[in-house]
N, C-alpha and C positions, 0 to 999 in steps of 0.2 A: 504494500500500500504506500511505503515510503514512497519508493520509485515512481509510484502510477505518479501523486503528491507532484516531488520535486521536477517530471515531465511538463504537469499542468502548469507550474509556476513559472519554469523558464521558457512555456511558452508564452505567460502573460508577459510576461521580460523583455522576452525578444520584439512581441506585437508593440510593446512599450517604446523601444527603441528603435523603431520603422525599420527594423528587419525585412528579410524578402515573406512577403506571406505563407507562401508555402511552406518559409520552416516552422511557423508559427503553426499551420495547419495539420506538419507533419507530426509536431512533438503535442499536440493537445491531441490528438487523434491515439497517438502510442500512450500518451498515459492515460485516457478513459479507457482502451485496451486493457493496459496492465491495472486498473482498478476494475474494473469488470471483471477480471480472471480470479484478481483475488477473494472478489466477494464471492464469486461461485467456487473457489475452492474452497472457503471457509464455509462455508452449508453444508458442506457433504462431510465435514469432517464432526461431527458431531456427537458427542459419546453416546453407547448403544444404553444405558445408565438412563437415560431419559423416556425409553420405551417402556410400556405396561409390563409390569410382572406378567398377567396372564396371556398375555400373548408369545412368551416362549414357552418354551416344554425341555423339563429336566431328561437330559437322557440318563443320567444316574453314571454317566463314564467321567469318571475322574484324576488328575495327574499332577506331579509337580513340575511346575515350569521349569528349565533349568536354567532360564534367565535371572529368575527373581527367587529360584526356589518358595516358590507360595506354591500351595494345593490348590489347583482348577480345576472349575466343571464345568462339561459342556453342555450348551443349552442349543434347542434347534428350533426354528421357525416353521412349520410342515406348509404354511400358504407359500413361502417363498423360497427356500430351502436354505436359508443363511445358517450356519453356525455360528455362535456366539461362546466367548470363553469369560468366565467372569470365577474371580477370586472366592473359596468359599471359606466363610467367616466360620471361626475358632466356637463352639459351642460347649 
């Protein structure tokens, strides 16, 4: 977002200081680009943490990561076939 940001402003810059227009037109065009991208990447990245409990389903298969060494279990989606891994809490 920085980037889309500092594209927009040094095109107001350049428009500022009677630049050729077109590089005015090039760099506000590349940075609505790269603030467009960012905001559609930032959507999709969104923890699975905020979806209904009852919309997954325990498969009851469990493991230790061996990244984090934590115990995981895997959870599944049957309408869309996602897998989900989610840490299970110490009882």
């Amino acid at each position: 977002m920085v980037i889309g940001l500092a594209f927009l402003i040094v095109a107001a810059v350049a428009q500022s200081l009677n630049a050729p227009q077109t590089l005015s037109i090039y760099l506000g065009i590349a940075g609505l680009l790269v603030l467009a991208s960012a905001f559609a990447v930032r959507d999709t990245s969104r923890p699975k943490e905020d979806q209904p409990e009852g919309y997954w389903q325990l498969t009851g298969q469990r493991f230790h990561d061996p990244a984090t060494g934590r115990m995981m279990e895997i959870r599944h989606n049957p309408v869309t076939g996602e897998r989900d891994y989610v840490e299970v809490k110490d009882s």
